[in-house]
Structure formats: C-alpha cells, structure tokens
N, C-alpha and C positions, 0 to 999 in steps of 0.2 A: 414592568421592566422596560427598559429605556436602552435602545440599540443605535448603532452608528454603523452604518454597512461604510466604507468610505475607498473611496480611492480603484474603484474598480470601473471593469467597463461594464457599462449596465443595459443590457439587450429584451426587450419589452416587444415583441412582434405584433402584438392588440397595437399600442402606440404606436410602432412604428419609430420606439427609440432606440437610437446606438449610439453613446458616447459613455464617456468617462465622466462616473457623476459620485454622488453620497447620497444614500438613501438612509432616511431616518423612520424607526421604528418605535410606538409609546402603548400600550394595552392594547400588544397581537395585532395592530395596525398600521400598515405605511400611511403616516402624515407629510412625509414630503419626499419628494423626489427631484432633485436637481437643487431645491432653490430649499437650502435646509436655514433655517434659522438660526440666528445667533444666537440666542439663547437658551437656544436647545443642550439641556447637558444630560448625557446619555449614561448611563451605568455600565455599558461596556462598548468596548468598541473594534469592531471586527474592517482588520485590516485585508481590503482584495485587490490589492496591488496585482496586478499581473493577471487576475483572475474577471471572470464573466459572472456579471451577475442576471439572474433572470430565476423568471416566476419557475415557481417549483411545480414538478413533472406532474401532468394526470397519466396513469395507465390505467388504461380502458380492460386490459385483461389477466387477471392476478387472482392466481388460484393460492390462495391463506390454509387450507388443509384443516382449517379447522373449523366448524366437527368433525368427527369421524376418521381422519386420518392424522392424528396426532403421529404416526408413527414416520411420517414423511414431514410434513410441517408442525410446527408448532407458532400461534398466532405471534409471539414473541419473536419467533425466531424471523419468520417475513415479513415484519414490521421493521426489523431491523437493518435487514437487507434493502427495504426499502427505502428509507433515510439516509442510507451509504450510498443509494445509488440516487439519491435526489430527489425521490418519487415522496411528494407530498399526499396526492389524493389515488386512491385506487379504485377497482369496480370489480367486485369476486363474481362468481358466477354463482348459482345456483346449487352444484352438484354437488353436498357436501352430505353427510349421513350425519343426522337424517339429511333429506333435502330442503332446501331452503324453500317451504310450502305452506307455513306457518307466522302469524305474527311473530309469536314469542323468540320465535328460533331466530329472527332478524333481529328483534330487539336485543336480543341476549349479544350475537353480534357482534353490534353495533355499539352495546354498554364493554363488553372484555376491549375491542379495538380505543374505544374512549380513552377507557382507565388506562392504556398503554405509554398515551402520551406522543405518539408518534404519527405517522402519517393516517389520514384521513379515510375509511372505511364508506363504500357507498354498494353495497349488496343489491346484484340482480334478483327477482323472487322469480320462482319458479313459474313458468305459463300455464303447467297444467298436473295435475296432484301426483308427487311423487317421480315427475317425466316422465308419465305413463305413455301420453298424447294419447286421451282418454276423454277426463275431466277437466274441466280450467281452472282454477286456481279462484281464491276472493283477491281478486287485484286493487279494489278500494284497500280492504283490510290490510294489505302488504305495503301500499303504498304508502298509508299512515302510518306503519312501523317503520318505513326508510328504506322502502327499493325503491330507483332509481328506474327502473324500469324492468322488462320479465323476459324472461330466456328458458331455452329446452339445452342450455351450455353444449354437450357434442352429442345430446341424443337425438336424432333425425324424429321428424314425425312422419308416420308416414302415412296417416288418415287426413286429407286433404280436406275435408271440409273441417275437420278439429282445427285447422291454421286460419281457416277461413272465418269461423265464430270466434277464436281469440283474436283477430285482425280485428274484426266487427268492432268488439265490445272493448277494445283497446283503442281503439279510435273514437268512439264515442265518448270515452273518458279525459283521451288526452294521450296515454300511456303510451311512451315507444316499446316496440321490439325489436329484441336483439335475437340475429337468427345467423348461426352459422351455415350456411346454404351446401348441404349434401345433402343428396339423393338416398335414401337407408341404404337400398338392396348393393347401389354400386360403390357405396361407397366404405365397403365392409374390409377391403383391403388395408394392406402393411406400408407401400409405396407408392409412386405415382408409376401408372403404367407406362411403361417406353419398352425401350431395350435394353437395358442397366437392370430390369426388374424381372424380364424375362429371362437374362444369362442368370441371371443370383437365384432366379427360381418363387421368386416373391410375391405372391397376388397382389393384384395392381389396382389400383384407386386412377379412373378414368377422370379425364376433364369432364367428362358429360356430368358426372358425378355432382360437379361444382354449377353448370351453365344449366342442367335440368332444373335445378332447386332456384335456381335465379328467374329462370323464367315462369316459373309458378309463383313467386317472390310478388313478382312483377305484377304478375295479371292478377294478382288479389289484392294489389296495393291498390292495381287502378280501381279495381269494387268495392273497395272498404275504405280508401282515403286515410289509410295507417300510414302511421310514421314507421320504418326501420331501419337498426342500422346493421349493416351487415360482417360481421367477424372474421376477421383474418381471411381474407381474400387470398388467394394460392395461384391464380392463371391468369394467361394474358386474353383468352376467351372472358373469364369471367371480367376484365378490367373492361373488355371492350364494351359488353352488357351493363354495366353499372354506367359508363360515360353517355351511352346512349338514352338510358334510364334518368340519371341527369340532368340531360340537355331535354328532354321532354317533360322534364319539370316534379318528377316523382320525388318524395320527401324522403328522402334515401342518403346515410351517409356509410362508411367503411371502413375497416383499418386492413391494416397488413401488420404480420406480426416480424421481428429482427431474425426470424430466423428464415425467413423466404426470404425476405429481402437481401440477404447476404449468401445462400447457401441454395447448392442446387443440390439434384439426386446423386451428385458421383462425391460427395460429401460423407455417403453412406457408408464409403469403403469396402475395407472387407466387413460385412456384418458390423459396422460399427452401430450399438442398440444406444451412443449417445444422439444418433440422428434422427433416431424412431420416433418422430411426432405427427401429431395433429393439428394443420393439414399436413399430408406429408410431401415433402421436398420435391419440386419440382422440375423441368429440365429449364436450361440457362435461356430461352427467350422467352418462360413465364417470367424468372429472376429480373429480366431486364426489361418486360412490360410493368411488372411492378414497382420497380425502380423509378422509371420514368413518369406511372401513375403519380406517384407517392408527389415529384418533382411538381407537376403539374396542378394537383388538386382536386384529381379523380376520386383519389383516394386521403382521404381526410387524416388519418391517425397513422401514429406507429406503434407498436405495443410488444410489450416483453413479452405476451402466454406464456407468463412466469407459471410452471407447474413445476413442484419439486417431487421427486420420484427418488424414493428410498431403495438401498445398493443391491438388497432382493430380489425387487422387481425390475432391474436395468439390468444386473447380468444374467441375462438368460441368454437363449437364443431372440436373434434380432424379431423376428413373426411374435416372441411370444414376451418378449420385453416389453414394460407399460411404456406408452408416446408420453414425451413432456419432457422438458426441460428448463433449469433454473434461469431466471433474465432477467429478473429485477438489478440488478449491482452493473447489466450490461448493457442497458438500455439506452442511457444518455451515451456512452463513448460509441457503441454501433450505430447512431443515430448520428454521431458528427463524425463518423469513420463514412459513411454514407454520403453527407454532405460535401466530403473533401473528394470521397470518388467519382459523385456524379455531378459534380459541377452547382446541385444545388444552391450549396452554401451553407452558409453557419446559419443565420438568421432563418431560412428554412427550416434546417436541423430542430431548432429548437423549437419553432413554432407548430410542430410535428406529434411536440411532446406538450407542448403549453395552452395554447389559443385553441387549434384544432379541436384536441379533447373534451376541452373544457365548454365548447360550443357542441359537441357532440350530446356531451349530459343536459347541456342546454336550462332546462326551469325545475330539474330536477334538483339540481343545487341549492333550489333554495335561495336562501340569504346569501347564502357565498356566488350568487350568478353574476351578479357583476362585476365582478373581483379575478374570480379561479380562471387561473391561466394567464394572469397580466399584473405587472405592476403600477398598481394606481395609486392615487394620493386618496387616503380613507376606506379602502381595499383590505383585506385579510394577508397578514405578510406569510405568506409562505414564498419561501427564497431559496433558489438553490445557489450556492456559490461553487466555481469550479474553475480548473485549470485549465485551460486547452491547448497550453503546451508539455501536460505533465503525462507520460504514456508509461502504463502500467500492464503486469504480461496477467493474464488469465489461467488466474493456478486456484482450484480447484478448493484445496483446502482452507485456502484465505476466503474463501465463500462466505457471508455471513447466514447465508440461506440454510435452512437444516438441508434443501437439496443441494447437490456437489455434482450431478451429471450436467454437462452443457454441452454441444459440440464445437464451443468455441475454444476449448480449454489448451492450453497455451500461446493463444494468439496474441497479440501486442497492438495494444487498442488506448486509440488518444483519446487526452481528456479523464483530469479526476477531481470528483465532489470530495470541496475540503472542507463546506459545511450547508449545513440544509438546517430552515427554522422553518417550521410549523406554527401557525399562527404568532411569530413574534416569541414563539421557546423555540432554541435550539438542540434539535434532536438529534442532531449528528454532529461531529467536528474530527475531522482525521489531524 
C-alpha cells in the first residue's frame, strides 16, 4: 500500500523538522520525506491541509484490562481508543489476572494485540512472582517473549533487599526497571495529605511517601549500576530529587502522568470518585513544579495512566471508589493544552509524546529503535495526523474507551486526531 501524507505541516522533534512538506509511504515505511519523488504514484492519498503531521504517540502507561478485567476493558476496546487518540505504541503494566509472570501469558498478549491491527503493544513483566516482592521473576524467559522491561505496577515492595537483588540481576542483564516510588506503609492513603484532606476527612498520602522511595531508588542505583525509570512522578520534592539525581549522572528517566499535570487536589470537589487516582492529586506548587520539570527535561515523558474503571467500582463513596481513570483519547489535546499554557510550545508538546518515550524504551524496541518516535526516511510509518485548531468538548459517552470515568469530563480541549497509520495501515480516520 502506497500512501501520500501531502500538504501538511510535518513536526519531527528527533529531526528537528517543521515545515510544510508530503511524506511518502510504500510497505509500512516512510521512503521520503520532503523531497518525494516524481514517480512515485501512491494508491491513496491523504490530504493535511491545515493539519500537523508527526510521529505517532508512545504512552509509557496504559492499563489494556485484559486479562482478567474484561469487565472494565476490553483489549478491543483500548486499542481503539488508542488510534483515536493517536497513540501508536503502548507499554501495559504488569498487573493483569493472572499477572503478567509468565512467558505464555505475554506471548498470548502480545499475539490478541497483533491480530488487532492497531496500535503496538510492549508489556512490562512482572519483577517478582505474582507482585508478591518475594521471589523474582525469570526476566531472560519474559524478556524473550516481549517485555520491554519489569515493574511491581502500584504494588510497593516493601523488603528492601528484594529491590536490591532484582536491581542486581537487572543490571547485569541489561533490563531497566520501572518503579512507581511509594513508600507501602505511607502510602496506603486516598489523597494527598494537606488541608483539603483533612476538612473532607480523607487519609492522606504524605510527600515523604514519594521522596522516601526516591531516596532508597537512588542509593541502590548507585550499588547496582540499574537502569530505572520512574512512573508518574506526583511532587515538586520528588522533581527536585530526580534533577539532582540527573545531574550526578544516575541512569534515571521519568514520566508524569495528564492528570497531575493539569489537576490539583481541590479538583476532588465534593467527593468527586472521578479524581480518585494513583498518584493522587497534588496541591498547586507540586502541579507547577511538574509542569516546569516536564518544560525543562527533568522529567522525560507525559502519559495518560489510561486506567479504565467500570461504573460499579467509581460510584461508591470516594475512600472506596477504585483510582484510575480513562486518557488514552486525551493525551495528545492535554499535552498541547499544556504547551499553549506553559509557554512550552508545540514542538515540546509533541516531543513529550514522541522522542522522549520512545528513547525511554530505548533497545527494547528492537528493530523499531531507530525509527519510534520520529519521522525518518526508511523508518516504520506510524503517523499521527491532527488538527490543532479543531477543539472538541470532553463527553463522556463519545469515549471509545470501555472506561467513561475522567475528571476531565466536559472540558474543551485543542486539537483532534483525524487520522493515525500504524506501520503504513490506517487504523484510525475520523
């Protein structure tokens, strides 16, 4: 299949391109960019006039629900929303029933996501059997079926030298980890602790919570020589620990997820259970220390922690309502709703969702490493194409997600994907 992207602006932050160019596609691969050939004749040809074109979204944290909670997700269902929202490559966590602690159960996967046709599946394996933080996992054996690298997803470990021997022996191999940094005991709370959590009456999820676990993070990186990257960063304590960490040269990258980024604790309302996430919502100078990390390069990624949470488990009482909320479909328009409010920029914006990530997964990709996250000439075409003058209001039931809980739900957010290809097939087109 033989494609003609034409006539759009084409935003490439690996390159360092922005202009108004045609990108040519021939078997799932850009063969030219800028300078297309004359006799090239294409079999269809997708006009972006008016639109931005650029490498299609990696999100680093994307709960698929499937196994085990088909009743919240279905792999169809957030495959779909994925593609609507642009997001070409994904990365699930672990935590799925069973848990992802087994070859087969990654292979298995990895072959349903295949057969979908749609955006690209790269499954974390579990660190250690079942997320006991117990035993450790066979991380050869997982890595050969297609993890990308291994995670304890939101279970805390709380046997320190268990983190210390999976450090070890992940480093020795090569493997990163991925470690959401909370503390078990403190971080068993609903909110973040202030005074919005105290009047509501809400046990509270302390910063130490986040900066204890960093600091142990830290001192076993420096004795194991691990690669990690660390998962939705929540505080402006923990930003300031990660940049320190940085600049002393530890192998440490990070994301932050759209909904800290945009959203503090008085967000919560009265008991609103669509705020109830993990981390949970912080006050307005973590918001704004992450904001400016994200600006800066402290903090590497931006991610949906697309979790979709079925209508059961969301109306309860807020304490007892499940955390998570739907973000795939919201990720690229919060991400250049971001760029237009903190002065970032667009080219920012995207490179947030494109380069950043796709250097985060780094050799894990595989074949596709040189490629994911940029548009190159002989690259893997995954493309998003989008508007970024078209603003669309946040309702709920146009969700393609089987989840419908978000807290962003009636907002009015720029920028929409009007088509996304997948290796050179088109799996989306509004």
């Amino acid at each position: 299949m033989k494609i003609l992207i034409k006539g759009g602006r084409v935003i490439d932050p690996a390159s360092k391109l922005d202009e108004v160019c045609d990108l040519a596609i021939a078997a799932g691969r850009i063969i030219a960019v800028k300078r297309v050939a004359a006799d090239f004749v294409p079999n269809r040809v997708i006009d972006a006039s008016g639109c931005i074109v650029a490498p299609g979204l990696v999100d680093l944290a994307v709960r698929l629900r499937e196994p085990g909670h088909e009743h919240e997700g279905m792999l169809d269902s957030e495959m779909a929303a994925a593609v609507a929202g642009g997001v070409t490559s994904v990365v699930c966590p672990p935590d799925t029933e069973p848990v992802l602690d087994e070859p087969g159960l990654v292979e298995m996967l990895k072959f349903r996501a295949e057969k979908l046709h749609r955006s690209r599946v790269f499954p974390l394996g579990a660190l250690t059997r079942n997320l006991q933080g117990e035993v450790l996992t066979e991380m050869v054996q997982l890595t050969e079926a297609g993890c990308v690298g291994f995670s304890q997803a939101e279970v805390a470990l709380a046997n320190t030298q268990v983190l210390q021997r999976a450090l070890q022996y992940a480093s020795t191999l090569g493997y990163p980890v991925w470690l959401r940094p909370q503390e078990l005991y403190l971080g068993k709370g609903v909110a973040a602790s202030g005074p919005l959590a105290t009047r509501m009456g809400l046990s509270g999820v302390p910063v130490a919570a986040e900066t204890i676990a960093l600091h142990s993070i830290f001192e076993l990186m420096r004795a194991t020589g691990a690669r990690v990257h660390l998962c939705r960063l929540s505080s402006a304590a923990g930003v300031a620990l990660v940049r320190r960490a940085k600049e002393e040269g530890l192998a440490v990258s990070c994301d932050v997820s759209i909904n800290s980024l945009h959203l503090t604790d008085t967000d919560i309302g009265y008991f609103d259970s669509r705020a109830r996430l993990n981390p949970p919502l912080r006050q307005q100078k973590d918001r704004d220390a992450l904001r400016a990390a994200l600006a800066d390069g402290t903090i590497d990624a931006l991610v949906s922690d697309h979790t979709p949470v079925d209508e059961d488990a969301k109306t309860l009482p807020f304490a007892e309502s499940e955390p998570g909320a739907t973000g795939l479909e919201l990720l690229l328009s919060l991400a250049l709703k971001w760029g237009q409010d903190s002065g970032a920029g667009l080219t920012r914006a995207i490179e947030v969702l494109t380069q950043a990530p796709a250097r985060v997964l780094g050799q894990a990709l595989g074949t596709l490493q040189a490629s994911a996250g940029q548009l190159v000439e002989g690259g893997v075409a995954d493309v998003c194409v989008f508007d970024p003058e078209a603003h669309w209001q946040v309702l709920p039931e146009a969700l393609r997600s089987q989840g419908k809980h978000t807290p962003f739900s009636g907002y009015e957010l720029p920028g929409r994907v009007r088509c996304t290809l997948v290796g050179g097939h088109v799996a989306y087109e509004a």
